[in-house]
C-alpha positions in Angstrom: -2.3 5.4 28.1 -5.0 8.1 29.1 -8.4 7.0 28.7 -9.5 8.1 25.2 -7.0 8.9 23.8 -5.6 6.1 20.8 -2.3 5.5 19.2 -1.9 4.6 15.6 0.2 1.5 13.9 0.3 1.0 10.4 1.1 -2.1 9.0 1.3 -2.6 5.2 2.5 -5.5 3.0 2.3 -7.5 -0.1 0.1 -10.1 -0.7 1.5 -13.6 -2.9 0.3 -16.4 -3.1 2.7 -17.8 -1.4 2.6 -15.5 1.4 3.2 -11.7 2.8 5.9 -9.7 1.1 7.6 -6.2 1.9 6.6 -5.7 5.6 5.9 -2.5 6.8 4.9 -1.0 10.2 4.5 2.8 10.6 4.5 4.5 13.9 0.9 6.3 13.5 -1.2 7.0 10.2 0.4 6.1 6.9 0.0 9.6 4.3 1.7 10.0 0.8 5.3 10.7 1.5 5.1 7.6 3.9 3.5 4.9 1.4 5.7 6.3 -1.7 9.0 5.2 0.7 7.0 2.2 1.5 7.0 1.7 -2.3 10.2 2.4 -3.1 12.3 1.0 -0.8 10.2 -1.6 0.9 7.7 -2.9 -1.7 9.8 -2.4 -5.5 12.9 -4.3 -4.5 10.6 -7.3 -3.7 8.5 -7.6 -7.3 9.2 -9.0 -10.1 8.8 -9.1 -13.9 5.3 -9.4 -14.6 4.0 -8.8 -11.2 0.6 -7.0 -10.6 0.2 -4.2 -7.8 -3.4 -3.4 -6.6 -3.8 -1.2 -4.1 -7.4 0.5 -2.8 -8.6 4.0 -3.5 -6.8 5.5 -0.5 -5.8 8.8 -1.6 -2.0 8.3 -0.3 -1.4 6.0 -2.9 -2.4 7.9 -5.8 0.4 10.3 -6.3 1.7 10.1 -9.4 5.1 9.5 -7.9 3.7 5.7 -7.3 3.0 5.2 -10.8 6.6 6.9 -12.0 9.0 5.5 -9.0 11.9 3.7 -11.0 12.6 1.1 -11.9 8.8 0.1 -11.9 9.1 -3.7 -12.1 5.3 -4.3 -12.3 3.2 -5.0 -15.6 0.1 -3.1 -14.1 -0.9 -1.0 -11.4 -4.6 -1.3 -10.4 -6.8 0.1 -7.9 -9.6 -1.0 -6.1 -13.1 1.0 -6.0 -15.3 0.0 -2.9 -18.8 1.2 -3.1 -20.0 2.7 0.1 -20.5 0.1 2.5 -17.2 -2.0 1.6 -16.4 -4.2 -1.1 -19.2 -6.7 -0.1 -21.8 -4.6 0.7 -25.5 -5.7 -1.1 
């Protein structure tokens, strides 16, 4: 790999209690139409009744196709709101 010059992974997943859920590894930066298959096909077949999604305020994961991708098995949808500095910043 030439000096300065980065490749991109992206791995997303589900978080249980249990453990990680719905693996997902993207070759390069995840955008919209990559995290709503992510949703679809990856993420809804592994939820349940009841289940809560939260996801953070990444922009890709607001499209209202997230929200409206049947058959939503969730109960709620929530997203995360850092304030600048991260989510623990004082």
């Amino acid at each position: 790999m030439p000096h300065g010059h980065w490749k991109t992974t992206t791995f997303v997943a589900g978080l249980r209690l249990t453990g990680l859920v719905a693996p997902f590894v993207l070759d390069g930066p995840i955008n919209r139409e990559a995290f709503e298959i992510y949703v679809e096909k990856v993420l809804v077949p592994e939820l349940s009744a009841g289940d809560v999604v939260v996801m953070d305020n990444l922009s890709s994961h607001k499209g209202p196709s997230v929200r409206d991708l049947p058959p939503l098995k969730w109960s709620e949808l929530m997203y995360c709101f850092w304030h600048q500095g991260g989510p623990h910043a004082a």
